[in-house]
C-alpha positions as CSV (number, residue, x, y, z in Angstrom):
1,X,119.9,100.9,98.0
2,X,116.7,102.8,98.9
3,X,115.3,106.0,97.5
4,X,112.7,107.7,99.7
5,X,110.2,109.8,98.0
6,X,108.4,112.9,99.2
7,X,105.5,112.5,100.9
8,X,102.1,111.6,99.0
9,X,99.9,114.3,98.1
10,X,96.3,114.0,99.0
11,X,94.4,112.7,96.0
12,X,90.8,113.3,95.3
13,X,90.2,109.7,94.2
14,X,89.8,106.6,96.3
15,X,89.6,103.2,96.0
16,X,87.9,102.0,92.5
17,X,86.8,98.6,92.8
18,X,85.4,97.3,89.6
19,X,83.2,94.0,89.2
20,X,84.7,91.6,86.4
21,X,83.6,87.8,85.2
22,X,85.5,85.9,87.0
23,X,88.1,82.7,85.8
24,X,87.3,79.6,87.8
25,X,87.6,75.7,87.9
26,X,85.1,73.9,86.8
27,X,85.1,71.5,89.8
28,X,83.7,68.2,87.9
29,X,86.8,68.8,86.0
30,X,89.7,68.7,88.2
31,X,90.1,66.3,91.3
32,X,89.5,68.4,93.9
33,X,89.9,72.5,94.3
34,X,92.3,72.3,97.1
35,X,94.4,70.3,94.7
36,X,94.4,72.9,92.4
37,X,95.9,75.8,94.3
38,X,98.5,77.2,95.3
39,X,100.2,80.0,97.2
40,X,101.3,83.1,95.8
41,X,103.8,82.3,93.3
42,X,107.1,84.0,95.3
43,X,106.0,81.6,98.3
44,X,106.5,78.4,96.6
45,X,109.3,76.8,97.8
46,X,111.4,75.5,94.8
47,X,111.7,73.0,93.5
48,X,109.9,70.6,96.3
49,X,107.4,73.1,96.6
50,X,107.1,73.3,93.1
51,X,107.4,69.6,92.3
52,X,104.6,69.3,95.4
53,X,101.9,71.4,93.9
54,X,102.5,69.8,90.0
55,X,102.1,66.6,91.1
56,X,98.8,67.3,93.5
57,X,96.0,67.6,90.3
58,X,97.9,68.1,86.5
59,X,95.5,71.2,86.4
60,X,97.2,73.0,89.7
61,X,97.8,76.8,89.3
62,X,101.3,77.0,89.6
63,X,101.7,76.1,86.0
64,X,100.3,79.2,85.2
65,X,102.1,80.9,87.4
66,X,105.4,79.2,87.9
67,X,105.9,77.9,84.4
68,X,109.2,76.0,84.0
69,X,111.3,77.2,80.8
70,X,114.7,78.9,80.0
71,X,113.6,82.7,80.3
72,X,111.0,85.1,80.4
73,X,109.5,85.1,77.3
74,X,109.1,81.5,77.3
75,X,107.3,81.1,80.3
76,X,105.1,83.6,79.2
77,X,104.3,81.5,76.0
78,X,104.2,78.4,78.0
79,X,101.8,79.8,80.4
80,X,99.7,81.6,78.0
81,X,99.5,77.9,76.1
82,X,98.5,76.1,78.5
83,X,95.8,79.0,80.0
84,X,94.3,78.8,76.3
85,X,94.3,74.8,76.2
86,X,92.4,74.8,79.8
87,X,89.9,77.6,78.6
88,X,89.1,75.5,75.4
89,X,88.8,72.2,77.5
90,X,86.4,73.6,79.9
91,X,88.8,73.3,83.1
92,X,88.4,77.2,83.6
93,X,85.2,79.3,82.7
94,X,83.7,82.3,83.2
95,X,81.3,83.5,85.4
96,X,78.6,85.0,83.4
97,X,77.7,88.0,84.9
98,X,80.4,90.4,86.6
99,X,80.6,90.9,90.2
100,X,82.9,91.6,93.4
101,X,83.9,88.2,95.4
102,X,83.3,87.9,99.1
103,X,86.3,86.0,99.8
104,X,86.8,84.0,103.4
105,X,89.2,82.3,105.1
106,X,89.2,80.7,108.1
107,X,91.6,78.6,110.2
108,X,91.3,77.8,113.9
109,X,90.5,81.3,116.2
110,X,91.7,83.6,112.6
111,X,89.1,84.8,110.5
112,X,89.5,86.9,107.5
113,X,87.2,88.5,104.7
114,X,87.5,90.9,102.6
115,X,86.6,91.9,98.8
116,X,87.9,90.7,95.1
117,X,87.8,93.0,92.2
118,X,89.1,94.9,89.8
119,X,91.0,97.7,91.2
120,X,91.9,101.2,89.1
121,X,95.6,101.6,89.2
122,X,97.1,104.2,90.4
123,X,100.8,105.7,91.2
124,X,102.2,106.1,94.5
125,X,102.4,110.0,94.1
126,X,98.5,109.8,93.9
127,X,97.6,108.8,97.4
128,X,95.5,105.9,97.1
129,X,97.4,102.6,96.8
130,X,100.8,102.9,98.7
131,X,103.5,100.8,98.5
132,X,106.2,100.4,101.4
133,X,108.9,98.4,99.5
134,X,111.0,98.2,97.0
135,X,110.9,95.8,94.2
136,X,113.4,93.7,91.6
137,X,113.7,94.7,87.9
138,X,113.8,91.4,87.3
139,X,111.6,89.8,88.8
140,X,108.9,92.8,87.6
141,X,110.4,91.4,83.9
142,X,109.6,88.4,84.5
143,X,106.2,88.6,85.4
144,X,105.5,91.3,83.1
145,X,106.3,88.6,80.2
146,X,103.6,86.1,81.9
147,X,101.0,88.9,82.2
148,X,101.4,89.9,78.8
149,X,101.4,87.1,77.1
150,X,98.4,85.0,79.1
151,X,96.9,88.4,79.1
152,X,94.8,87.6,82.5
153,X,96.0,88.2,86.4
154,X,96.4,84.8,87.4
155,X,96.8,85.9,91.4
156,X,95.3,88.5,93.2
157,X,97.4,91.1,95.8
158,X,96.6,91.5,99.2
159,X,95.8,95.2,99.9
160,X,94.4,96.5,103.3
161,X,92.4,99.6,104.1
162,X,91.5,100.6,107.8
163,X,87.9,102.2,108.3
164,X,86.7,103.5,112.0
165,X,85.7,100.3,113.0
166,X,82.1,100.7,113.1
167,X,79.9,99.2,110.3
168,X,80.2,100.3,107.4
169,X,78.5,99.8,103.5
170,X,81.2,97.3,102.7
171,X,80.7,95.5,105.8
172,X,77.4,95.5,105.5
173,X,77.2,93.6,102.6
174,X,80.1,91.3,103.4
175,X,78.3,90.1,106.5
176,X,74.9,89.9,104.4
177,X,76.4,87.7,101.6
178,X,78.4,85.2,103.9
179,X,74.6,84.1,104.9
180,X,74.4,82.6,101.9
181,X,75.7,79.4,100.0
182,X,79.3,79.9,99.0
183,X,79.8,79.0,94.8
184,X,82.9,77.3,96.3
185,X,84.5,75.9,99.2
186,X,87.8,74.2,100.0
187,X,89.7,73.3,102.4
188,X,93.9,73.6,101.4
189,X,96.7,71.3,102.8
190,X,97.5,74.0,105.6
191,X,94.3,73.7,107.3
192,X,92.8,76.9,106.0
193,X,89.6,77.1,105.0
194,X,88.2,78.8,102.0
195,X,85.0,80.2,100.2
196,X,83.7,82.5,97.9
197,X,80.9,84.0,97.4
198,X,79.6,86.6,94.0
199,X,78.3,89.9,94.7
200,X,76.5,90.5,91.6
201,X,73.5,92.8,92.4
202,X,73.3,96.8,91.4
203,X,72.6,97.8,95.0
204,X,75.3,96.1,96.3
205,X,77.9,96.4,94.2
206,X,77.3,100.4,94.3
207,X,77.5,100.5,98.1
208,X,80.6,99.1,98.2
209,X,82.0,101.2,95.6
210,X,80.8,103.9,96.9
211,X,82.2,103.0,100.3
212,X,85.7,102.1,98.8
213,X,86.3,105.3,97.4
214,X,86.4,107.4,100.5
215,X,89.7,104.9,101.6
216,X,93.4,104.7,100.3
217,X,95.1,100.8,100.9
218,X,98.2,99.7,102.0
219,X,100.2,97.1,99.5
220,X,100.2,94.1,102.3
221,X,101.1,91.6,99.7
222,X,102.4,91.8,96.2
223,X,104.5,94.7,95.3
224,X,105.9,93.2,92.6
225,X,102.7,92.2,90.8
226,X,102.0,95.4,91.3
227,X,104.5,97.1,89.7
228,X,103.6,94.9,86.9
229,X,100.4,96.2,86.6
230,X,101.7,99.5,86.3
231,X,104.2,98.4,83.6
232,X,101.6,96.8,81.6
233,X,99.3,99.7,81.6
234,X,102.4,102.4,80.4
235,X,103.0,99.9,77.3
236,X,98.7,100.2,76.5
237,X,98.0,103.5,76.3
238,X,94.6,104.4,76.1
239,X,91.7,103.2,78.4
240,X,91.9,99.5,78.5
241,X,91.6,96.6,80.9
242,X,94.7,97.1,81.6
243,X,94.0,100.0,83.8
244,X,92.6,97.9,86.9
245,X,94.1,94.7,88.6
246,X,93.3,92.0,90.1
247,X,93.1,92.6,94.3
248,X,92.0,91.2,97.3
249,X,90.9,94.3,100.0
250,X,91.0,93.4,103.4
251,X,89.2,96.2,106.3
252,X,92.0,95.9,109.2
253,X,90.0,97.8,111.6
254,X,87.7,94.4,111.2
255,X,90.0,92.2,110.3
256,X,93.4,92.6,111.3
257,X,96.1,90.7,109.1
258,X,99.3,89.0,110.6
259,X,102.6,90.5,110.5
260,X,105.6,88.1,109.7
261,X,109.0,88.1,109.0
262,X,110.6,87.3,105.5
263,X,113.9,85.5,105.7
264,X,117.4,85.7,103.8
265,X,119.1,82.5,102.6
266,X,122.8,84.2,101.8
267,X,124.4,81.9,98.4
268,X,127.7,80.9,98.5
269,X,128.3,82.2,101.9
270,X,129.1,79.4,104.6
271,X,128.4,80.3,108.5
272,X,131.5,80.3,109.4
273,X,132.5,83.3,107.2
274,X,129.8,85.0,107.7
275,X,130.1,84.8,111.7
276,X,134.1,85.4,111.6
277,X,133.6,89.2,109.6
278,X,131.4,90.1,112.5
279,X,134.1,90.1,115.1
280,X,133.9,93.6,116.0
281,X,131.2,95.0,114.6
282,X,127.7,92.8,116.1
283,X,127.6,90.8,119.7
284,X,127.4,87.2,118.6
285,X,126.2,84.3,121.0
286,X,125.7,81.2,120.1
287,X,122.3,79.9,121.4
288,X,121.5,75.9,120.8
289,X,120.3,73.8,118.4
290,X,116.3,74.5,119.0
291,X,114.6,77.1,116.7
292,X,111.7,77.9,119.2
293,X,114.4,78.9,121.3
294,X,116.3,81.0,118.8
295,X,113.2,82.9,117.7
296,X,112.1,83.5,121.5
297,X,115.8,85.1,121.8
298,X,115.3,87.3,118.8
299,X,112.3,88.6,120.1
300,X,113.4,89.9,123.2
301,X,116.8,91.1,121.6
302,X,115.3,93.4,119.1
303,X,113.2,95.3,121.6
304,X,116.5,96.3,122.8
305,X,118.0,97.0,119.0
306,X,118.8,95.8,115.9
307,X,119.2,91.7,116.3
308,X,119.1,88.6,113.7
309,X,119.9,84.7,114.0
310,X,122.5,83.3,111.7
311,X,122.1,79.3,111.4
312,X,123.6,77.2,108.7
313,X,125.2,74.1,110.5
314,X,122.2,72.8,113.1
315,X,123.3,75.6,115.2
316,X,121.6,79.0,116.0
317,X,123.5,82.0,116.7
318,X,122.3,85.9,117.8
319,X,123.4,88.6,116.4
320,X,122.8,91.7,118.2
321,X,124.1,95.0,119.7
322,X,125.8,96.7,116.3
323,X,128.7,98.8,116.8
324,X,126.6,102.4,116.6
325,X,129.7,103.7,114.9
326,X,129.6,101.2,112.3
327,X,125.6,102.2,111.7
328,X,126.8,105.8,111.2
329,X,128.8,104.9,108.3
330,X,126.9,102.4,106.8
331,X,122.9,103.5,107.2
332,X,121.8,106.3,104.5
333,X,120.7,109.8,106.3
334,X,117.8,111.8,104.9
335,X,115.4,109.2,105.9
336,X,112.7,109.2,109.1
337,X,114.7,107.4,111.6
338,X,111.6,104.7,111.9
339,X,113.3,103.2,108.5
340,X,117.2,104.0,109.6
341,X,116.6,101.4,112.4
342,X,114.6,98.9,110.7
343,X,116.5,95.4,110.9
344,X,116.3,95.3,107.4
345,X,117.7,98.5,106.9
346,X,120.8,98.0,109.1
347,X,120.8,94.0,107.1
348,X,121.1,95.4,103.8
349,X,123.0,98.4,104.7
350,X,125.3,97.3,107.2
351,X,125.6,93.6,106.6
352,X,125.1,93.1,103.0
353,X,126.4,96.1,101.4
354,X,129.4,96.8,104.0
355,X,130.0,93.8,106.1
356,X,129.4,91.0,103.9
357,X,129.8,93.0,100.8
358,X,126.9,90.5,98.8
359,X,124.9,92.2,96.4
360,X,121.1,91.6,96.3
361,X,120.7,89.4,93.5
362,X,118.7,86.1,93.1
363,X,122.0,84.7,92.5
364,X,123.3,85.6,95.9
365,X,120.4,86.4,98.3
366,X,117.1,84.0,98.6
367,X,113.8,84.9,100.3
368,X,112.0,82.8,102.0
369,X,108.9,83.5,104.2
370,X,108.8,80.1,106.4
371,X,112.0,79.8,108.8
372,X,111.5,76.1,109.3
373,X,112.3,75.9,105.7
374,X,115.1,78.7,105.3
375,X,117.1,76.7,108.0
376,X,116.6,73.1,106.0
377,X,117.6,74.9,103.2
378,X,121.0,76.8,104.5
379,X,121.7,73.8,106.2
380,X,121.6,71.1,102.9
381,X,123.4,74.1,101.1
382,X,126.2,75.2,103.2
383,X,125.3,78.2,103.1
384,X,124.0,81.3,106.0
385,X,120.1,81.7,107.0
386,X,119.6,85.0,108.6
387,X,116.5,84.9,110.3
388,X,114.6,88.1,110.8
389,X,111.6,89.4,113.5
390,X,108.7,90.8,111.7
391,X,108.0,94.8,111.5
392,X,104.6,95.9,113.8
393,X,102.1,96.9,111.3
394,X,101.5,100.3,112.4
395,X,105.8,101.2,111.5
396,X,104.6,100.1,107.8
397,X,102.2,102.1,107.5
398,X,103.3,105.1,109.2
399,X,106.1,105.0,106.3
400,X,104.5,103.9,103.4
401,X,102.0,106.8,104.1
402,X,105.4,109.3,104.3
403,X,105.9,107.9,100.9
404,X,108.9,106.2,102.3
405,X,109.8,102.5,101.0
406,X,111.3,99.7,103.4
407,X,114.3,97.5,102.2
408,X,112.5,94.8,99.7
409,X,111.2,91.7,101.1
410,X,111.0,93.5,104.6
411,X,107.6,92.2,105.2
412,X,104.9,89.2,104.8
413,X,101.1,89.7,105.6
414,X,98.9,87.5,105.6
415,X,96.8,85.3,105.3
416,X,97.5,85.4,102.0
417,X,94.7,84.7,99.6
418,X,94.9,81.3,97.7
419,X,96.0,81.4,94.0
420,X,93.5,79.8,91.4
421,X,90.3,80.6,93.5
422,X,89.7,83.3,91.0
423,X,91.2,84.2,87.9
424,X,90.9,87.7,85.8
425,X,91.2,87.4,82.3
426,X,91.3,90.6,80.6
427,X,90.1,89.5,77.5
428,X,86.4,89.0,78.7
């Protein structure tokens, strides 16, 4: 299922952040920039989400990103079409001059900044960027094909970095620029506030290099695009644009992100099966019909063990206490015993693999990060939501610096930064 690797080797190189002219709405052109967005394409929510965001402004992002045709390679072209169409009409431009973006968000008592650019890729064995999950073929296919063929990152990933905490260059200059008038500012359906601001000066943009490059970063959000980027750059050889991506930096020392739970929607398998093949192997009590509820019981369970809630029929039900012999012959060995009892470890391995016996297919198994929707969506399906407890920060890390990968879809930071803020096109 999982493959650990040996532990990353120091590297010599940090962080290269890279200013680039970036792709942005004209906002006379479009009805509003909050209409225009989206969230990162694998949070949509298909189809309503889907349907949603297309019908909000015929400009929104997600027909970049989320293109609707028979395969990959026809997305691609379709995406790649209609980037070209808006690029000749004026609805994206340009900045002239390269810079970083100061990019903010800001929703109730949460605040969050951090830094877009252009980041140098680098592999996992180097030390700088590290992943801590796996990721699909497929899905690395199909957004490879999209990539390639707009030939532009349409989204940027979420990385974080920790410094000490005290102020540093990049802060510095993040604080500075926030002073002044944003280039744009929106407000998006979730109540989350956003603005950006250029960072085009020599001084600046050299301090925060400079900075940047004493710090490796954790992939918080997008290992897939990520994977993409390094898939793109084998197939161009030489130096090219295609050795940097598009990223979002976030300081968690200043800015600490939010840890939440990604959720399985299980195809094709009703409740009741799915609850019957546990006799024997997990506790199982049934807990109501109230999802506040549920989720309070899963959070005291799992400081105890390994716990989940299965719903599918308006009812929730915990699933805790596995049979420790059972964990013994299903979990891999060889690996730090901080991954051997993740949830998602003993869900893939123990539930999926042995119990259930479902492989992890799109076919089969959904992800979706919000549990209100996962239960709507189990329930109009007839089909099992298993509802997880997010992973504390620190567990990630502490692997993904052992060069150790978690189960895929294990985590979701956030905030997550708001697709079609900023575009890089790697053609200018």
């Amino acid at each position: 299922m999982t493959n650990a690797s040996p532990p990353a080797t120091p590297h010599p190189r940090g962080l290269e952040l890279t200013p680039f002219r970036g792709l942005r709405y004209d906002p006379d052109r479009v009805s509003s920039l909050s209409a225009v967005t989206s969230p990162p394409y694998d949070v949509v929510v298909r189809p309503d989400g889907l349907h949603h965001l297309e019908s909000a402004d015929p400009y929104n992002i997600v027909r970049l990103i989320l293109p609707q045709a028979a395969d990959p390679s026809a997305r691609g072209e379709q995406a790649a079409g209609t980037l070209n169409r808006w690029l000749a009409e004026g609805i994206l431009a340009a900045d002239e001059t390269p810079g970083l973006y100061v990019y903010e968000q800001r929703t109730g008592s949460l605040l969050q900044r951090g830094v877009i650019g252009a980041l140098r890729l680098s592999r996992p064995e180097e030390g700088v960027v590290l992943p801590h999950e796996d990721v699909m073929d497929a899905v690395v296919a199909d957004r490879a094909a999209l990539m390639g063929a707009t030939a532009a990152n349409l989204e940027p990933l979420l990385l974080s970095y920790r410094s000490d905490g005290a102020a540093s260059a990049t802060a510095e200059v993040i604080e500075r620029t926030v002073t002044r008038e944003p280039v744009l500012r929106t407000t998006t359906e979730d109540g989350v506030r956003h603005s950006l601001w250029p960072v085009t000066e020599t001084a600046e943009l050299t301090a925060v290099q400079a900075d940047l490059a004493r710090h490796q970063a954790l992939i918080a959000d997008g290992h897939h695009r990520w994977a993409t980027y390094l898939r793109l750059r084998e197939e161009r050889r030489g130096p090219s644009p295609w050795d940097f991506g598009l990223v979002l930096l976030v300081d968690t020392a200043r800015y600490p992100l939010q840890v939440r739970a990604i959720h399985r929607l299980l195809h094709q398998l009703p409740l009741s099966q799915a609850l019957s093949a546990l006799d024997g192997a997990f506790r199982v009590r049934t807990l109501g019909r109230d999802l506040a509820a549920a989720q309070r019981a899963l959070a005291e369970a799992v400081t105890e063990g390994n716990a989940f809630v299965l719903t599918g029929d308006g009812t929730f039900h915990l699933v805790d206490r596995p049979d420790p012999a059972l964990l013994a012959d299903t979990v891999p060995t060889g690996f730090p015993e901080a991954w051997r009892t993740l949830d998602a470890t003993v869900l893939h391995s123990t539930l999926l693999d042995h119990v259930w016996r479902i492989p992890d297919t799109p076919e089969r198994i959904g992800y979706i990060h919000d549990p209100v929707a996962t239960v709507a969506k189990a329930e109009h399906d007839g089909s099992t939501a298993v509802l997880m407890h997010p992973v504390d920060e620190d567990v990630v890390r502490e692997l993904a610096q052992q060069g150790v990968t978690m189960p895929r879809k294990s985590t979701s930071f956030g905030p997550k930064p708001a697709t079609g803020l900023v575009l890089r096109s790697l053609g200018v």
